[in-house]
KELUM-927660 format. One record per residue: residue number from 1; chain; z, x, y of N, C-alpha, C in turn. Coordinates in nm, 3 decimals, always signed. Atoms other than C-alpha are relative to their C-alpha. Layout:
KELUM-927660
+-----+--------+---------+---------+---------+---------+---------+---------+---------+---------+---------+
! num ! chaine !    n_c3 !    n_c1 !    n_c2 !   ca_c3 !   ca_c1 !   ca_c2 !    c_c3 !    c_c1 !    c_c2 !
+-----+--------+---------+---------+---------+---------+---------+---------+---------+---------+---------+
! NUM !      A !       Z !       X !       Y !       Z !       X !       Y !       Z !       X !       Y !
...
+-----+--------+---------+---------+---------+---------+---------+---------+---------+---------+---------+
This chain:
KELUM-927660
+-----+--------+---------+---------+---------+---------+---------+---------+---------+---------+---------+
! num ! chaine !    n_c3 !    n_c1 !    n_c2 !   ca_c3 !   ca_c1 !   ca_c2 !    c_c3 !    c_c1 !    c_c2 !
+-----+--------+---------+---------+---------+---------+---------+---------+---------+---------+---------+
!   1 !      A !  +0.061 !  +0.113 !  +0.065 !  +2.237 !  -0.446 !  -0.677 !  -0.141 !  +0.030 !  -0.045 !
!   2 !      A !  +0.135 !  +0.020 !  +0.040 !  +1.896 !  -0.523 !  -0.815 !  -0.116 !  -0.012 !  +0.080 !
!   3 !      A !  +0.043 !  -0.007 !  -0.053 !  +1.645 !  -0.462 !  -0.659 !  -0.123 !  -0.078 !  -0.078 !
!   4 !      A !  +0.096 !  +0.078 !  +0.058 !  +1.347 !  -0.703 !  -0.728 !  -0.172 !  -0.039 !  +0.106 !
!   5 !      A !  +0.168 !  +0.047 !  -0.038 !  +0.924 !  -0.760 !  -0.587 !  -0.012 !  -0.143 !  -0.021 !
!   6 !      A !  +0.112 !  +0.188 !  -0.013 !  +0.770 !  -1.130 !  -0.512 !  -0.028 !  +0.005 !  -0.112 !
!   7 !      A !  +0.117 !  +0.018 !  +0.071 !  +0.608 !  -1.297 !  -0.772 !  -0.102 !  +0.047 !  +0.125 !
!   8 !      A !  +0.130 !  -0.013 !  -0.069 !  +0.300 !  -1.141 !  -0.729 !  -0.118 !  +0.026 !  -0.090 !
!   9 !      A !  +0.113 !  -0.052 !  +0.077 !  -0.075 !  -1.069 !  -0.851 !  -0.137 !  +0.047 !  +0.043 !
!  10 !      A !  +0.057 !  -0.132 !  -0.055 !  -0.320 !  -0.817 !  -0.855 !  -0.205 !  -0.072 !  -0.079 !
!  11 !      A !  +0.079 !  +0.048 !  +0.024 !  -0.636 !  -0.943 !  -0.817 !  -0.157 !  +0.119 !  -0.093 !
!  12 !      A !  +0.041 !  -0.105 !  +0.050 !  -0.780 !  -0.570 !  -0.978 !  +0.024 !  +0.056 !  -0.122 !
!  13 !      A !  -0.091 !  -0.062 !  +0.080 !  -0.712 !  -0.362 !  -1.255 !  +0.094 !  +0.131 !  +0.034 !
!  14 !      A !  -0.058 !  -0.139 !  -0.062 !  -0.462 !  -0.065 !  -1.222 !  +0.114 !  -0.013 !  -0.118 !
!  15 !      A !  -0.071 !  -0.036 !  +0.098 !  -0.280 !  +0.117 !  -1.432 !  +0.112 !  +0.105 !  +0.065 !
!  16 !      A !  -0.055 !  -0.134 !  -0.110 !  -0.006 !  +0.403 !  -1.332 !  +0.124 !  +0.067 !  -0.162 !
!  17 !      A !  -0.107 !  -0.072 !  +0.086 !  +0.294 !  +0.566 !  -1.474 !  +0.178 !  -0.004 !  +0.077 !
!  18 !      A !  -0.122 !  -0.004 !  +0.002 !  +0.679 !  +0.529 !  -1.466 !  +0.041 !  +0.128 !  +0.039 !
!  19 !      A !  -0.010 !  -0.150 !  -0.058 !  +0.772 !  +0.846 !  -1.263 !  +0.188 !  +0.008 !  -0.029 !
!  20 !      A !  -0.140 !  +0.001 !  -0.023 !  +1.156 !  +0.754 !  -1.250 !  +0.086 !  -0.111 !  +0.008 !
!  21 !      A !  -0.095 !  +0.148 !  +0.020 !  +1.427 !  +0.451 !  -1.363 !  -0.024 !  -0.065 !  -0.068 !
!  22 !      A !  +0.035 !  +0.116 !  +0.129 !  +1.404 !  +0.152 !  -1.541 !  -0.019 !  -0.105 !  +0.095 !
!  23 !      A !  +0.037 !  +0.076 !  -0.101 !  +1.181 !  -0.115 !  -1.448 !  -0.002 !  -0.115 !  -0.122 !
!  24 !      A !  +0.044 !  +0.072 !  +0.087 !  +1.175 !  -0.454 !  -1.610 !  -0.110 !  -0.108 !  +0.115 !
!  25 !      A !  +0.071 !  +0.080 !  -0.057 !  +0.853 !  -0.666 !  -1.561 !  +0.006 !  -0.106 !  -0.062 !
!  26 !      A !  -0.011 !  +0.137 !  +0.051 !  +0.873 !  -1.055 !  -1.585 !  -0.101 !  -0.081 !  +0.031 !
!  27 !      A !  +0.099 !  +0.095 !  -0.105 !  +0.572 !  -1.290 !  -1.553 !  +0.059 !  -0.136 !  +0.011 !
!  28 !      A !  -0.011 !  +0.113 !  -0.060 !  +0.580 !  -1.604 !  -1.472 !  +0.095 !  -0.090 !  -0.093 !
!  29 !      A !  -0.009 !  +0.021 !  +0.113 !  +0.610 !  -1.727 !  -1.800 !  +0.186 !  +0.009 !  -0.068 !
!  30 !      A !  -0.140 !  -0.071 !  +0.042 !  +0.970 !  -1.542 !  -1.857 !  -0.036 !  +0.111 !  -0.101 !
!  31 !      A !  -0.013 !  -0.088 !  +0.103 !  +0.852 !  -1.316 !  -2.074 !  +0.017 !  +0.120 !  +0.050 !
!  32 !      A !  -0.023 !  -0.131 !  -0.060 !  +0.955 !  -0.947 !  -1.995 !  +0.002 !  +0.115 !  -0.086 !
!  33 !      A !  +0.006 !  -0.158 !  +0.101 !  +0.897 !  -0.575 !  -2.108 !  +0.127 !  +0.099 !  +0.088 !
!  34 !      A !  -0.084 !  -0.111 !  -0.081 !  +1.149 !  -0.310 !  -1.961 !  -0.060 !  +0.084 !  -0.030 !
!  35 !      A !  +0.033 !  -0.170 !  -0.020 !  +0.987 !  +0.026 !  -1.898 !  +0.090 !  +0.118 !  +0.027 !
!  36 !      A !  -0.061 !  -0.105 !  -0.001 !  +1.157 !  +0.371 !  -1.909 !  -0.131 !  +0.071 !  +0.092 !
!  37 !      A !  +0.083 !  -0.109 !  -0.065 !  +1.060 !  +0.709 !  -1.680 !  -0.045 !  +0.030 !  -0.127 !
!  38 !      A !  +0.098 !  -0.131 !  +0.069 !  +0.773 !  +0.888 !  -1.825 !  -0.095 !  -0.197 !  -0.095 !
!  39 !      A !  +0.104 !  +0.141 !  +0.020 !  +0.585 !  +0.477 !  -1.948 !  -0.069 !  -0.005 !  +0.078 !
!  40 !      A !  +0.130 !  +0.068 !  -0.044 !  +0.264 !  +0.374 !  -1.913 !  +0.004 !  -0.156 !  +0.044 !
!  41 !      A !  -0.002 !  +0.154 !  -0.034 !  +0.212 !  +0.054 !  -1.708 !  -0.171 !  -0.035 !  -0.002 !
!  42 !      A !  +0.118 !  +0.086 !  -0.019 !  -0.084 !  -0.136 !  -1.764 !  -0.003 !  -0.099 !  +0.055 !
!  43 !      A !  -0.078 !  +0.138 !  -0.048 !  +0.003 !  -0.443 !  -1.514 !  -0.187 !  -0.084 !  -0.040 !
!  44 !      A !  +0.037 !  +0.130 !  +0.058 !  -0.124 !  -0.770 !  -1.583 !  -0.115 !  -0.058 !  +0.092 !
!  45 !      A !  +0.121 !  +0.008 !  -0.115 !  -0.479 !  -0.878 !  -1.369 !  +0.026 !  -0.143 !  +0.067 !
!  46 !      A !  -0.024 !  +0.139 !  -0.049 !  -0.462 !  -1.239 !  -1.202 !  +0.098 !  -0.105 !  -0.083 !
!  47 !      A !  -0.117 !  +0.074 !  +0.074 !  -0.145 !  -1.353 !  -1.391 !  +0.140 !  -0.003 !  +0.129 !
!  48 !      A !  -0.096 !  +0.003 !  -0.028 !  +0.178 !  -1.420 !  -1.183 !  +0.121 !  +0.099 !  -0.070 !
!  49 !      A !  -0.133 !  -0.040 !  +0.045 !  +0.472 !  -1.175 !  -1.236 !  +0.061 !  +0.111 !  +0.125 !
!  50 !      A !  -0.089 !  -0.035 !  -0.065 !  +0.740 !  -0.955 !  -1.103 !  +0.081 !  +0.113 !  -0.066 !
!  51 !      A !  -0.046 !  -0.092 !  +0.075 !  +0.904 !  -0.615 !  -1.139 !  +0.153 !  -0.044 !  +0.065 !
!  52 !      A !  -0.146 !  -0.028 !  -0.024 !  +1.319 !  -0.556 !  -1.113 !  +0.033 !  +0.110 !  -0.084 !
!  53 !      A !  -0.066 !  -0.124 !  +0.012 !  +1.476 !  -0.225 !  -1.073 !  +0.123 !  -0.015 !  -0.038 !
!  54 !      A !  -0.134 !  +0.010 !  +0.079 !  +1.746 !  -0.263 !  -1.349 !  +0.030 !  +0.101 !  -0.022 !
!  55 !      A !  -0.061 !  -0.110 !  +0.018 !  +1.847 !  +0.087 !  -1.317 !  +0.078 !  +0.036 !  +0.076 !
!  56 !      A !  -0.075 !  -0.012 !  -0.060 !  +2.085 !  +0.279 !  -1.164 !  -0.063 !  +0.099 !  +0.129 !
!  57 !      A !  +0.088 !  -0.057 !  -0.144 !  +1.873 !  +0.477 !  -0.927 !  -0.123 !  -0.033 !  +0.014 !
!  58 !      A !  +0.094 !  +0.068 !  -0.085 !  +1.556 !  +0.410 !  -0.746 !  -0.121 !  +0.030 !  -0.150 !
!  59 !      A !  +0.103 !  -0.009 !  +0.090 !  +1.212 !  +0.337 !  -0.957 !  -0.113 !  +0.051 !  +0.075 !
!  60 !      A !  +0.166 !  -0.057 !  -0.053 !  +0.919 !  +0.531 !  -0.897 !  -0.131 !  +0.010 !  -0.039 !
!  61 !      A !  +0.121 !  +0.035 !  +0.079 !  +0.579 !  +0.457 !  -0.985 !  -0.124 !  +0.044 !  +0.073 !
!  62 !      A !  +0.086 !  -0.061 !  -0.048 !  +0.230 !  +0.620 !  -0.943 !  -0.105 !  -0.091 !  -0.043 !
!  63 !      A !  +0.120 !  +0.109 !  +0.049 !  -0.052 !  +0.322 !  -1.011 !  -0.107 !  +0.047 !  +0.089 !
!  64 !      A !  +0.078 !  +0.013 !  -0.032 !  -0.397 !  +0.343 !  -0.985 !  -0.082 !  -0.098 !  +0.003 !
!  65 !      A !  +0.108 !  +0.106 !  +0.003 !  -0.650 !  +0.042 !  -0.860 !  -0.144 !  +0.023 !  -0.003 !
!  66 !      A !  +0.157 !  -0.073 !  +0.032 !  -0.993 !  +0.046 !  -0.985 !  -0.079 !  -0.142 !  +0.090 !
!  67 !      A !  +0.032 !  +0.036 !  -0.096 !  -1.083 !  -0.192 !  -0.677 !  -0.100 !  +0.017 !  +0.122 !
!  68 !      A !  +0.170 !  -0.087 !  -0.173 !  -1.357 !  -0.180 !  -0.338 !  +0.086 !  +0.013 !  +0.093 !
!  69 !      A !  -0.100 !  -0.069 !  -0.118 !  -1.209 !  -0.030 !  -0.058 !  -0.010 !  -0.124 !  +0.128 !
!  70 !      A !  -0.009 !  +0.079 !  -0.053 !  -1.093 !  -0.304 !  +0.171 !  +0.043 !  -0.112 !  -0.040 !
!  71 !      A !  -0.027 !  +0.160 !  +0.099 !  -1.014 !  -0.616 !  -0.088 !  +0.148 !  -0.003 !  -0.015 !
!  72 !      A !  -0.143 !  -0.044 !  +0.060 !  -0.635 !  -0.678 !  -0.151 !  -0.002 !  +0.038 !  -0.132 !
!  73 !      A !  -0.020 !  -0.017 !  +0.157 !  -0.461 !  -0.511 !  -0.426 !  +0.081 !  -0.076 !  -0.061 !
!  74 !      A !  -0.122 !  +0.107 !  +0.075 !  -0.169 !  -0.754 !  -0.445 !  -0.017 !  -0.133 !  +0.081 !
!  75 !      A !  +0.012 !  +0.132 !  -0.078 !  -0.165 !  -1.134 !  -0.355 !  +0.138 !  -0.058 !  -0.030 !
!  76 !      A !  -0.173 !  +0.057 !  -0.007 !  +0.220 !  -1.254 !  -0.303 !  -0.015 !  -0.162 !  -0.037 !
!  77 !      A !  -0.015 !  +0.145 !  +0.010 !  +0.276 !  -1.607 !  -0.429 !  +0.103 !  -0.052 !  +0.111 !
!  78 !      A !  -0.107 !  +0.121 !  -0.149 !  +0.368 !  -1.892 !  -0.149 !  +0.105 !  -0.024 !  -0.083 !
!  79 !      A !  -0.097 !  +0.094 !  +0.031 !  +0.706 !  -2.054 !  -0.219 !  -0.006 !  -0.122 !  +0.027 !
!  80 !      A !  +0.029 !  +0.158 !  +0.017 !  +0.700 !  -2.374 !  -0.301 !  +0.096 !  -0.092 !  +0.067 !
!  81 !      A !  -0.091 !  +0.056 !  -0.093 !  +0.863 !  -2.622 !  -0.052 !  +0.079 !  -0.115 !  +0.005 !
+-----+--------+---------+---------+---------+---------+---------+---------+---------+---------+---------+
C-alpha cells in the first residue's frame, strides 16, 4: 500500500533531493506535484501539507534545513475532534 506522512509543517526552509521513487506532495489545499528520483524538492515553509509514496518501492530523500540547532524542523498538525 501507500505509504503516506501527517499533515505537517516546517517551520524552516529546506530543500533536498529525490534520491529514489515517486513521491507525491499534497498541501492542504489539495493541490499536488508528484516528484520523480533524481527531483529537486523545495518544500513549502509554514503551509500545511503531506507527502505519499505512490511508488512501487521505498522513497528516499536527502533534505537540508537552514534552521538553529535545537528549534523543530517539522510541526505535525493536531486532528481535529
Amino acid at each position: 500500500g501507500k505509504t503516506s506522512l501527517p499533515m505537517h509543517k516546517h517551520p524552516v526552509i529546506n530543500a533536498g533531493v529525490l534520491l529514489r521513487g515517486t513521491l507525491a506532495v499534497e498541501t492542504e489545499e489539495g493541490k499536488k506535484l508528484v516528484l520523480k528520483a533524481g527531483d529537486p524538492i523545495i518544500e513549502v515553509v509554514d503551509h500545511w501539507h503531506r507527502g505519499t509514496n505512490v511508488g512501487a518501492e521505498p522513497a528516499e530523500i536527502i533534505v537540508f534545513y537552514a534552521g538553529t540547532v535545537g528549534d523543530p524542523l517539522t510541526v505535525k498538525k493536531k486532528p481535529k475532534k
